[in-house]
C-alpha positions, -999 to 999 in steps of 0.1 A, spaced: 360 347 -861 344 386 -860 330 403 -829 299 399 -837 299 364 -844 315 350 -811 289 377 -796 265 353 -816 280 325 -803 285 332 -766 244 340 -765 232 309 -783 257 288 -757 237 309 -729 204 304 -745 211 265 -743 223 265 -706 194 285 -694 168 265 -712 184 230 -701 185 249 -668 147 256 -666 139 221 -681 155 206 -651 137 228 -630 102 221 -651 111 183 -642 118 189 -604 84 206 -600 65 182 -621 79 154 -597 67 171 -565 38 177 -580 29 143 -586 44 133 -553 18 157 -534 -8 149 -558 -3 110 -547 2 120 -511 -29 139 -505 -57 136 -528 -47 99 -546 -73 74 -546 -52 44 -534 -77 19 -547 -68 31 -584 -34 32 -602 -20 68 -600 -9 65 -637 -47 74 -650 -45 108 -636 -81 102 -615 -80 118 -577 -105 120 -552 -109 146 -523 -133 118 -501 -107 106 -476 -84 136 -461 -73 131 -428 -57 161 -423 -88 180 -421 -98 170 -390 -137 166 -378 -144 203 -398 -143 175 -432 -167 153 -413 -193 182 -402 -195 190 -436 -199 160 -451 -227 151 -426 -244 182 -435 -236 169 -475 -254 142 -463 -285 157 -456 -287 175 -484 -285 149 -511 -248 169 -523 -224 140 -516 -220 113 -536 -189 90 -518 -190 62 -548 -184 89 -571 -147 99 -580 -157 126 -600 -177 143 -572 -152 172 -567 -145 205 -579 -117 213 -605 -105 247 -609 -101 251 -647 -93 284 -667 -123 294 -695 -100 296 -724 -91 257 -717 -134 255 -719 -128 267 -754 -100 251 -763 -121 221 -752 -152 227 -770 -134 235 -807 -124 198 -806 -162 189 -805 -186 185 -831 -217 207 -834 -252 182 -827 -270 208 -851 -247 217 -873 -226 184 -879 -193 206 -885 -164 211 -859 -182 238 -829 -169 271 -833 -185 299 -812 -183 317 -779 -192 315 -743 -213 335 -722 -222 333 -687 -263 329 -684 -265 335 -650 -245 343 -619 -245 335 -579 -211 338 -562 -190 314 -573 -220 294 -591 -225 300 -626 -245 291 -657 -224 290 -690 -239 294 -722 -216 273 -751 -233 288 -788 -220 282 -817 -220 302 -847 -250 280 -862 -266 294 -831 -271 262 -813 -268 263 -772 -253 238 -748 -260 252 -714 -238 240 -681 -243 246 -649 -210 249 -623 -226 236 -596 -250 215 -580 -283 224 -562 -290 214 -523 -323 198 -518 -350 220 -504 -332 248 -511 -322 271 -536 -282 274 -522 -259 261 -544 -232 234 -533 -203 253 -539 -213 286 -522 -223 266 -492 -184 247 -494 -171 284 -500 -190 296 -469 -181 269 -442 -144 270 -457 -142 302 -448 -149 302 -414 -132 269 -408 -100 289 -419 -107 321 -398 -109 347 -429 -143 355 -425 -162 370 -455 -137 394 -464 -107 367 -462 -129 348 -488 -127 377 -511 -93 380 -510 -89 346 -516 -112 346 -551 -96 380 -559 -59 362 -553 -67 332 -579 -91 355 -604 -121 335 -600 -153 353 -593 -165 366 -560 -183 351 -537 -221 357 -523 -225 391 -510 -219 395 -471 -254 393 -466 -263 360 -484 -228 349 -468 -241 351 -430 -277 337 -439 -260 307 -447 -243 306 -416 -275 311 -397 -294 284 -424 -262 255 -415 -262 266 -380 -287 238 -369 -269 211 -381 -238 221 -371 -251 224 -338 -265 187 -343 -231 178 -347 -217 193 -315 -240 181 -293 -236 145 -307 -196 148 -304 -195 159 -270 -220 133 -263 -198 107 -276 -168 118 -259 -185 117 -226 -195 82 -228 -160 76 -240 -146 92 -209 -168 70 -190 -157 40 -206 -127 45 -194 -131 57 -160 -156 26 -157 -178 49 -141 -198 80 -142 -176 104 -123 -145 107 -144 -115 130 -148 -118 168 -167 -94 195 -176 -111 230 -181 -96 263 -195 -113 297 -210 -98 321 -234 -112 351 -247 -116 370 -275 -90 397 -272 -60 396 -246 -60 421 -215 -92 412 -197 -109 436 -211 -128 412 -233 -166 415 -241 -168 378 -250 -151 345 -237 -151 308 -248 -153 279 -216 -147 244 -225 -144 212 -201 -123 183 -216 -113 144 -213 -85 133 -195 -57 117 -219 -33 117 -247 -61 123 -269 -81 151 -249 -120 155 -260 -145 186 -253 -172 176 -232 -187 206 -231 -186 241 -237 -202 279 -229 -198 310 -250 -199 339 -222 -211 376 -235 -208 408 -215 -224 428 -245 -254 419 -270 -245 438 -301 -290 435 -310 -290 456 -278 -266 479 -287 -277 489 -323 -313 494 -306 -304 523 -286 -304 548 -320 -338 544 -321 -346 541 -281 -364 578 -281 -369 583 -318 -392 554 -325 -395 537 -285 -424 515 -299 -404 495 -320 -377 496 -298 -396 482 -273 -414 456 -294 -379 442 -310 -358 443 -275 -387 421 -258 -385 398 -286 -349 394 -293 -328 366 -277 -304 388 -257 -269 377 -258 -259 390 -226 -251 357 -203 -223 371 -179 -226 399 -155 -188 408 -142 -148 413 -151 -140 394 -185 -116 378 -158 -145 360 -141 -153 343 -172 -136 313 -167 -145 307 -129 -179 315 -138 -184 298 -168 -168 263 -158 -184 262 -127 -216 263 -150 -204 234 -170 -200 215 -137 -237 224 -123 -251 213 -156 -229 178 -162 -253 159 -144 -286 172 -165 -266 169 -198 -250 136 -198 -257 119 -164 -221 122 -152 -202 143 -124 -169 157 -128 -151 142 -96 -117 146 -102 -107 182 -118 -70 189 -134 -62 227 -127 -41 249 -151 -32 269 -121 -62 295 -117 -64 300 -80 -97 307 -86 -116 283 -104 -112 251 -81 -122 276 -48 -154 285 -65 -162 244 -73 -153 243 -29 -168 269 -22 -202 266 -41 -204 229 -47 -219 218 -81 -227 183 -64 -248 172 -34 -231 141 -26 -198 141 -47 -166 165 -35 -146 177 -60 -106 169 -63 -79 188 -75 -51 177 -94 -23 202 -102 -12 203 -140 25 192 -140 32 218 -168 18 251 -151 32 239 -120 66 239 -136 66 266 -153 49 286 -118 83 274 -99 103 283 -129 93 318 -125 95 319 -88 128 306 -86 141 330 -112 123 360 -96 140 345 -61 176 348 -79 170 384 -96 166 399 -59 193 379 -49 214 393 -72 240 414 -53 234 393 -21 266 380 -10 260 341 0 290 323 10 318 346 -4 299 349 -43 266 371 -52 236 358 -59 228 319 -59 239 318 -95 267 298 -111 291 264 -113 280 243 -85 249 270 -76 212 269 -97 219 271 -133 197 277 -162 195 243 -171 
């Protein structure tokens, strides 16, 4: 046998062992594929085998899933007895492909011709199937809220987005990542906020509600058992804006209630470049604006203020007094609830969270043994060591 043929040889044997190699790799994925298919989005009421999936029941995301759907709802956008009522991200040259194995309704013959998009709105759009005898079939990508001219899909792209964190710009990434088209400008992107605000608000109010009576229900009562904790927007305490919540008392913890806490009002700030230029319409916009300055002091007040307000308010809000108050270990918060009592005839208890209060003596104990460190205690330094405190 020549060189050249065992060369021959030796790459048609590599050839077959790299392509049995990436066939057994084509297989594995295939089969986790279908196993996360079936473990997320399978309809369990159908076989699995006919390759029909429904995104209605998700557990996994949480009460942001049922906001939306509620809003859905509203709108007329939801259809639950439909399992085709979903969105299916599909490549235009598959389109194509699917549309030359058609026949033409004017022509009779197989369709051949081209697509064109009609009409555009972020990540809505209307295609435009003509085929060479000129005859149109126009689709729309989307459906159409009631009362409105928002498309569904925009409004799903716009609430994901903000469920997820990434904002407006994150959502461009995101389209830009999986080359789809963008999505509505940053303008049209915050008016929907401000148009799905209401009935996100809606929803709030009516969970915290429920939770509350829940909270009752267990307490038998109407003075039941909260936890409360603030965090802020930025670490440091040097934060213009804070969040205050107030929550159940269990394994499965619920918000009662909750206070956003501003130091600045950014409608406020952006009116001071025209304060002297044009003090008419400065003065006409400042006096009709709602100012979003609700907390005068240190960002570290925040907390003590704010939860103090969610106390003073229980009682007009849901007919209930917080009684019995579960500390995370501010030393301020439960002095201020003393100090300027939220109730007339109810006194407000403290009881010390197990966890801060460990992990308070675990730092006091160690900072007791670093500055006992070269002390000499019965013939050894320091209280450390066999038969001493350990780390464990």
């Amino acid at each position: 046998m020549t060189r050249s043929s065992a060369l021959k040889k030796e790459k048609q044997l590599r050839l077959a062992r790299n392509t049995s190699k990436s066939r057994k790799i084509i297989n594995i994925v295939r089969k986790n594929t279908r196993e996360l298919q079936n473990y997320f989005i399978s309809n369990k009421s159908q076989s699995t085998s006919n390759e029909q999936f429904t995104y209605k029941t998700r557990t996994f995301t949480g009460p942001s899933c049922q906001k939306l759907t509620d809003f859905l709802k509203q709108k007329g956008t939801d259809d639950n007895n439909n399992i085709h009522d979903y969105y299916q991200i599909i490549h235009n040259s598959f389109l194509l492909q699917l549309m030359k194995q058609t026949v033409c309704a004017s022509c009779k013959l197989i369709w051949n011709g081209d697509m064109s998009v009609a009409k555009r709105e972020g990540l809505y759009c209307s295609l435009v199937f003509t085929c060479c005898c000129s005859h149109e079939i126009k689709i729309n990508t989307s459906k159409q809220c009631l009362n409105t001219s928002k498309r569904d899909i925009n409004v799903r792209s716009v609430i994901g987005a903000n469920f997820a964190g990434i904002g407006h710009q994150g959502l461009v990434k995101l389209c830009a990542i999986l080359n789809v088209p963008l999505p509505i400008d940053d303008d049209h992107f915050f008016d929907t906020l401000d148009y799905l605000l209401p009935t996100f608000e809606s929803y709030k109010l009516r969970s915290m509600k429920n939770a509350v009576e829940e909270a009752c229900k267990k307490s038998n009562g109407r003075k039941i058992t909260v936890s409360g904790d603030g965090t802020w927007q930025k670490r440091g305490f040097s934060s213009l804006h804070g969040v205050v919540e107030v929550l159940s008392n269990g394994p499965t913890a619920k918000v009662l209630d909750l206070e956003r806490l501003s130091k600045k009002c950014s409608i406020c700030t952006g009116l001071l470049s025209i304060k002297y230029s044009d003090p008419k319409k400065y003065s006409e916009i400042k006096n009709k604006h709602q100012c979003e300055v609700n907390h005068v002091g240190s960002s570290a007040s925040m907390e003590v203020a704010g939860i103090h307000r969610l106390f003073a308010r229980s009682k007009m809000l849901y007919n209930v007094k917080y009684a019995h108050y579960i500390g995370d270990g501010d030393a301020k918060v439960f002095p201020k609830l003393i100090s300027d009592p939220p109730y007339e005839d109810v006194s407000i208890t403290k009881i010390e969270d197990v966890n801060h209060f460990s992990k308070k003596m675990l730092h006091r104990l160690q900072k007791i043994a670093e500055s006992l460190k070269k002390t000499n205690i019965d013939g050894k330094l320091g209280i450390r060591g066999s038969g001493r405190m350990t780390k464990s």
